[in-house]
C-alpha positions as CSV (number, residue, x, y, z in Angstrom):
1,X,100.7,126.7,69.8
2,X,97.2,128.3,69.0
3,X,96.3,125.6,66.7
4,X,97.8,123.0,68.8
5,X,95.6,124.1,71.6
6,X,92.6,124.5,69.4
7,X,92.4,120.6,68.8
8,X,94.3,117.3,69.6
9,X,97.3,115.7,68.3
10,X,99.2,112.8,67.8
11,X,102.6,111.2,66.4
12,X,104.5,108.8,64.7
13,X,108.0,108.2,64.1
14,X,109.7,107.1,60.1
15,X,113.1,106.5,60.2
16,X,114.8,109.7,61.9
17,X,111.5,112.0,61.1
18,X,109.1,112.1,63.8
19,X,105.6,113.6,62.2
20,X,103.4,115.1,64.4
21,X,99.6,116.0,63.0
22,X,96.4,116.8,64.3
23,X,92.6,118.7,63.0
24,X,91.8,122.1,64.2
25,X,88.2,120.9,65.5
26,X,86.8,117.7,67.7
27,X,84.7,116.9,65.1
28,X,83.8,113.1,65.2
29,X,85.4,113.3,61.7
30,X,88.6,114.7,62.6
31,X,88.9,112.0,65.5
32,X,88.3,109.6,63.2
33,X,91.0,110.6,60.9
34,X,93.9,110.6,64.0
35,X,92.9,107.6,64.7
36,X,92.9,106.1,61.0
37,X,96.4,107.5,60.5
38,X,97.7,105.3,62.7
39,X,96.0,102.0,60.9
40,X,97.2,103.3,58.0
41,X,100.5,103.5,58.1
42,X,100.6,100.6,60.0
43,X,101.7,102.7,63.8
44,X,100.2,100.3,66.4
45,X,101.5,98.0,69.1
46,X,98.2,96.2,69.4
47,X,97.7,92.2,68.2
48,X,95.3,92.3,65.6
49,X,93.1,89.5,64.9
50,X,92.6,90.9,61.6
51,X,94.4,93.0,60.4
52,X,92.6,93.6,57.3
53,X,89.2,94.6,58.9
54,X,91.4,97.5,60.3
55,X,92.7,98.1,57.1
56,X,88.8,98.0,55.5
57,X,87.9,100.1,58.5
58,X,90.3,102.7,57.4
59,X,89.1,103.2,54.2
60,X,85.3,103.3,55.8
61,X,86.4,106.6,57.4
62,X,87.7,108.4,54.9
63,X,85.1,107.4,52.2
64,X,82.3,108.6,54.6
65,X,84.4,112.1,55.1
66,X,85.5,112.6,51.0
67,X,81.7,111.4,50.4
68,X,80.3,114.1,53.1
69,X,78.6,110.7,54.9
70,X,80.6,111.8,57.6
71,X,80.0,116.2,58.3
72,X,82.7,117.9,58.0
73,X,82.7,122.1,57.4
74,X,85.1,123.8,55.2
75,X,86.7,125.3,58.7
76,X,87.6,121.5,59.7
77,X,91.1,122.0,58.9
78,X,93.9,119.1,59.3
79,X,98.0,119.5,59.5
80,X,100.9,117.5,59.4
81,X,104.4,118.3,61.0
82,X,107.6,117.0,59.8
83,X,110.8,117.5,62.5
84,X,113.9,115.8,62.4
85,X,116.6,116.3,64.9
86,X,119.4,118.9,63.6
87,X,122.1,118.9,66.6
88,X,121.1,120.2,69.3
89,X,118.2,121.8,67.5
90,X,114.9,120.3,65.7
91,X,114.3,121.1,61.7
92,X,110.6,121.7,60.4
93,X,111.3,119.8,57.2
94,X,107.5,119.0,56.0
95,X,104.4,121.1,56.6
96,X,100.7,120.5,55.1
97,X,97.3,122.1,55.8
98,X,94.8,121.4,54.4
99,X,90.9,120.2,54.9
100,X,89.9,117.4,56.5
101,X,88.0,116.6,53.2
102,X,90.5,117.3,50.9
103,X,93.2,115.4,53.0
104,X,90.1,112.3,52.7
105,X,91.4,111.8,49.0
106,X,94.7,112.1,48.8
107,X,94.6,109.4,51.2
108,X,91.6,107.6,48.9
109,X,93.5,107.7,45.7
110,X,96.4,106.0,47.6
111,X,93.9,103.1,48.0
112,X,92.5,102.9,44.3
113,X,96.2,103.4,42.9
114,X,97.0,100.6,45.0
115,X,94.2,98.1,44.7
116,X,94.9,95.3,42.6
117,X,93.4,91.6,41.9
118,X,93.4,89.1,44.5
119,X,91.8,86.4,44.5
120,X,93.0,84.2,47.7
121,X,90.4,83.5,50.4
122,X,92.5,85.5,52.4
123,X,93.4,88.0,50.1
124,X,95.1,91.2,52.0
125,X,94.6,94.5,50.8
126,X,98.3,95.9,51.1
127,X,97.4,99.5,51.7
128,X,99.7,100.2,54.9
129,X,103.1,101.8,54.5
130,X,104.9,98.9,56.4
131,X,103.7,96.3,54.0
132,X,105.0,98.5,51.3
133,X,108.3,98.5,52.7
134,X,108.6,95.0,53.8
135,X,107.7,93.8,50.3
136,X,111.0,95.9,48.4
137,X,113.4,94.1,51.4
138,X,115.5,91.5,51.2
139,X,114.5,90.0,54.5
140,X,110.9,91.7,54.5
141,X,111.3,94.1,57.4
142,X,110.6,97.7,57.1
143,X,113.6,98.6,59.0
144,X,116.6,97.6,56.0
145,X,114.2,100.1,53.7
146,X,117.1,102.6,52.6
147,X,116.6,105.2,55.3
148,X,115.1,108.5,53.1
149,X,112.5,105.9,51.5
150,X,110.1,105.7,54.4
151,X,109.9,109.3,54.8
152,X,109.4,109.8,51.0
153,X,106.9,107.0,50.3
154,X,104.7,108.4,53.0
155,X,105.0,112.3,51.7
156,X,103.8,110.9,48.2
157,X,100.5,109.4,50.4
158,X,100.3,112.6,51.8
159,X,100.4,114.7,49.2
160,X,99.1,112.7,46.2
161,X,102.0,112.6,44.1
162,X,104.4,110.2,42.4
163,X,105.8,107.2,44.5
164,X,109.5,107.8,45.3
165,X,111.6,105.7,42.1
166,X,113.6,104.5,44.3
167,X,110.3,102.3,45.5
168,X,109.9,101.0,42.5
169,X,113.4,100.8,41.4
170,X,114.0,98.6,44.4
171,X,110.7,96.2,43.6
172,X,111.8,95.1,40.4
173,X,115.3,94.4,41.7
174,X,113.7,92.2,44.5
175,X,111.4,90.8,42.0
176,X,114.4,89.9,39.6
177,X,116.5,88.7,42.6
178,X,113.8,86.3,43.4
179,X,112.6,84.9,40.3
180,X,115.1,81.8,40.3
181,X,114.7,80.9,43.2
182,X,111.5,78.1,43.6
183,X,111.1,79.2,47.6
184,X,110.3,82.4,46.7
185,X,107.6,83.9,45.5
186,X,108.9,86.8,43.8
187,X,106.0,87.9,41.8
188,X,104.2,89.0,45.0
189,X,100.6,90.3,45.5
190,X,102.0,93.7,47.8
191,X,104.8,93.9,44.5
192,X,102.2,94.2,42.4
193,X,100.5,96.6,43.8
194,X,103.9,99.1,44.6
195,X,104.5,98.6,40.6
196,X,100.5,99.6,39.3
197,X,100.6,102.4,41.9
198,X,104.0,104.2,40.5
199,X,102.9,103.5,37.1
200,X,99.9,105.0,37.3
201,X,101.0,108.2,39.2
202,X,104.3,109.0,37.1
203,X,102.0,108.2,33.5
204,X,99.1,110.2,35.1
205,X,97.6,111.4,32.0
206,X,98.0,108.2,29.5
207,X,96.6,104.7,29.6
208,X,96.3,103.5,32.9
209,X,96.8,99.8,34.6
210,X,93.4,98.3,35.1
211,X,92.9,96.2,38.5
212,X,92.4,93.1,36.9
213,X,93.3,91.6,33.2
214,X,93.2,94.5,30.4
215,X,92.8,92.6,27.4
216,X,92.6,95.9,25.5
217,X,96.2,97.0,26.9
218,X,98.4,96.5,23.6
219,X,102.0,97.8,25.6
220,X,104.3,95.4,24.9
221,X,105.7,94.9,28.0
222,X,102.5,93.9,29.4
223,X,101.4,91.7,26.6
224,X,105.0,89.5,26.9
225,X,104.0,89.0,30.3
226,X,100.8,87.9,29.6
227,X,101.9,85.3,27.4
228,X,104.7,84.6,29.7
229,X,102.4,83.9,32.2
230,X,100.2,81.5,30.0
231,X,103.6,79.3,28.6
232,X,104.6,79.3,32.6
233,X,100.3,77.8,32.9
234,X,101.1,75.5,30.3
235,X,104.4,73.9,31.9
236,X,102.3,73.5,34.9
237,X,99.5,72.1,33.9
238,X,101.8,69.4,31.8
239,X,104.7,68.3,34.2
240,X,103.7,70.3,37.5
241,X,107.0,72.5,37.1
242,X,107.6,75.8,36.5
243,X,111.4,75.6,35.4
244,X,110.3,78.2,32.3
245,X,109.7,80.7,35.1
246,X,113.1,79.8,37.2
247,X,115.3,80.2,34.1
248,X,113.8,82.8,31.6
249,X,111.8,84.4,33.6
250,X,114.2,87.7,33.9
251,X,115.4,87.8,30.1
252,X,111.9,87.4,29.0
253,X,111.1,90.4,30.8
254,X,113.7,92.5,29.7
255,X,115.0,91.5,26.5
256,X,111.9,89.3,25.2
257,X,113.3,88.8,21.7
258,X,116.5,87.0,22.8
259,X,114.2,84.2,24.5
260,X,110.5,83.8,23.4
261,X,111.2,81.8,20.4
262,X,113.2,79.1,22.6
263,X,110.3,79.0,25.6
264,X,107.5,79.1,22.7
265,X,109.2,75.8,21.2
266,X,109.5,74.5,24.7
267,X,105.8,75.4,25.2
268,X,104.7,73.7,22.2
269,X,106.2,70.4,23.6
270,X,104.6,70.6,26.8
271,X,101.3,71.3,25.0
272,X,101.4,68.0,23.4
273,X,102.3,66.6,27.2
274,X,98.0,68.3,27.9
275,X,95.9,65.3,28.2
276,X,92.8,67.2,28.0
277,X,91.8,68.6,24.2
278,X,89.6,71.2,25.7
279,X,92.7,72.9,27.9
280,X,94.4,72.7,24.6
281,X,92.1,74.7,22.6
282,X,91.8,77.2,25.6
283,X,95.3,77.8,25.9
284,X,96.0,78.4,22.1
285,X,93.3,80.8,21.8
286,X,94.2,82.7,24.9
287,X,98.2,82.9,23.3
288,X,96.9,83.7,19.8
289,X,94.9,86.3,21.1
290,X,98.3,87.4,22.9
291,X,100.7,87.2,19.9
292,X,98.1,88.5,17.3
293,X,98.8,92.3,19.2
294,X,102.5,91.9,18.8
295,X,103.8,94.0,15.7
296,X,104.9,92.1,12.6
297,X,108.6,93.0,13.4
298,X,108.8,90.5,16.3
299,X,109.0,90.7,20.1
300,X,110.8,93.8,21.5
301,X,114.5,93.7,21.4
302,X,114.9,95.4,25.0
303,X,112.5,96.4,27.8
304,X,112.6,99.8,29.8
305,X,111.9,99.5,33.2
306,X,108.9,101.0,33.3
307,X,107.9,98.6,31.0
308,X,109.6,95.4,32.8
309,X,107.0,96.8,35.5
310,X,104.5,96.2,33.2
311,X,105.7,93.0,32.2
312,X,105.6,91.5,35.5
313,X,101.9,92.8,36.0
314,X,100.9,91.6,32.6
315,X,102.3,88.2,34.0
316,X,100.5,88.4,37.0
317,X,97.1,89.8,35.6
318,X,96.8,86.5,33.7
319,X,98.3,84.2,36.0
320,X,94.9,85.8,38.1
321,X,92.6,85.4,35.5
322,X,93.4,81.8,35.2
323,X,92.7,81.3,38.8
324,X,89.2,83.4,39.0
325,X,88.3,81.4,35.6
326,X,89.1,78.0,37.6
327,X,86.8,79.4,40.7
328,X,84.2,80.5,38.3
């Protein structure tokens, strides 16, 4: 009650948790960071024109606070209350304290471990937790998320550590779902992004997924979706389908060595379909560059998932690149 008193506080509700958090001071700072909760995860009835600018606002506040831009004191201290209903009772079933500043970069590494290439002129930063949820759904709303994940994705924002499996588990099933089907787009930007961010965080102390195209990264996974992506380019670019992606798309990334040498044949006939020599060079060079890292004994047999994850953002990192080298 003390602490309660001693500054404001606010709420939201995920799934049947209602979290309740507020800062022990009425700092500008620890206004600020109420308010950019709610952006954040996405808790507002308001029509936003753009919703990114409140998204890039977000990350404003807690930069300025983490980067002492924004004064804070080692006193300014900031909570978070977990209840769920329990009968006739309520549970405490989360608690946190910690300080404003400290709080600034859990929330800040959620951003970098989510940031990943886009380069469409509306290109969305897919930081809030409602995107997140939409984009592992069969219908994209937040509300057929299994009901534990909500709660669990947003502790791992929280607190900083690993993404929930189940998260990630459930993005490559939507991805695989999808990837037949030529109305969908399953290889999505917010996908992406769920997929580097659980990588990262679970492999925390080895190699980690760059924003944008890794040429250096030799894991297999990632370099069969890299030349996946370029034999998907080629097909494109030649007969304006992508039927390589509809059909082989989900064997190639996880059991590569039952399929690549049928879609490289396949590729090599719509190579000769290129009209332009140049784009012919370019490609073989980029898929020499590609196959030249793959051991002697051939492509991998099977795929773990972790490393169909990486497939799928090898595939889109140079589907990407392609893009930004057209712009450029």
């Amino acid at each position: 009650n003390a602490m309660l008193q001693k500054g404001s506080h606010n709420k939201f509700g995920v799934g049947n948790r209602t979290f309740v958090f507020w800062a022990s001071s009425n700092t500008d700072a620890a206004e600020q960071t109420e308010e950019s909760l709610f952006d954040l995860l996405g808790f507002t009835d308001e029509e936003q024109d753009d919703p990114n600018a409140k998204i890039n606002q977000v990350r404003k506040v807690f930069t300025s606070i983490y980067s002492g831009t924004l004064k804070t004191s080692l006193d300014d201290r900031f909570y978070i209350l977990g209840l769920a209903p329990n009968s006739a009772r309520i549970a405490v079933v989360y608690w946190s304290e910690c300080s404003l500043k400290e709080f600034a970069g859990k929330i800040l590494r959620h951003f970098d471990d989510m940031e990943i290439i886009d380069t469409r002129k509306d290109g969305k930063p897919y930081m809030g937790i409602k995107d997140m949820l939409a984009a592992i759904t069969l219908n994209g709303k937040q509300s057929e998320a299994t009901p534990n994940l909500p709660e669990a994705v947003v502790k791992s924002i929280f607190q900083g550590t690993p993404y929930p499996f189940t998260l990630f588990s459930a993005c490559i099933r939507r991805i695989r779902a999808e990837s037949g089907n030529k109305d969908k787009n399953a290889i999505r930007i917010a996908r992406m992004a769920i997929i580097k961010a659980y990588l990262n965080r679970i492999n925390d102390n080895n190699k980690k997924i760059d924003t944008m195209l890794d040429k250096s990264n030799t894991n297999q996974g990632y370099l069969c979706g890299r030349l996946f992506a370029v034999l998907d380019k080629i097909q494109e670019d030649a007969n304006r389908i992508s039927s390589i992606r509809e059909r082989y798309m989900n064997a190639a990334s996880a059991t590569p060595a039952s399929v690549f040498a049928t879609i490289l044949n396949l590729s090599s006939h719509h190579m000769e379909k290129l009209a332009n020599e140049s784009r012919r060079i370019f490609y073989e060079k980029i898929k020499q560059e590609i196959i030249d890292k793959i051991p002697a004994t051939g492509f991998p047999a099977h795929l773990d998932l972790q490393d169909q994850g990486r497939f799928f953002i090898g595939y889109y990192h140079q589907r990407q690149d392609f893009f930004t080298k057209k712009e450029d």
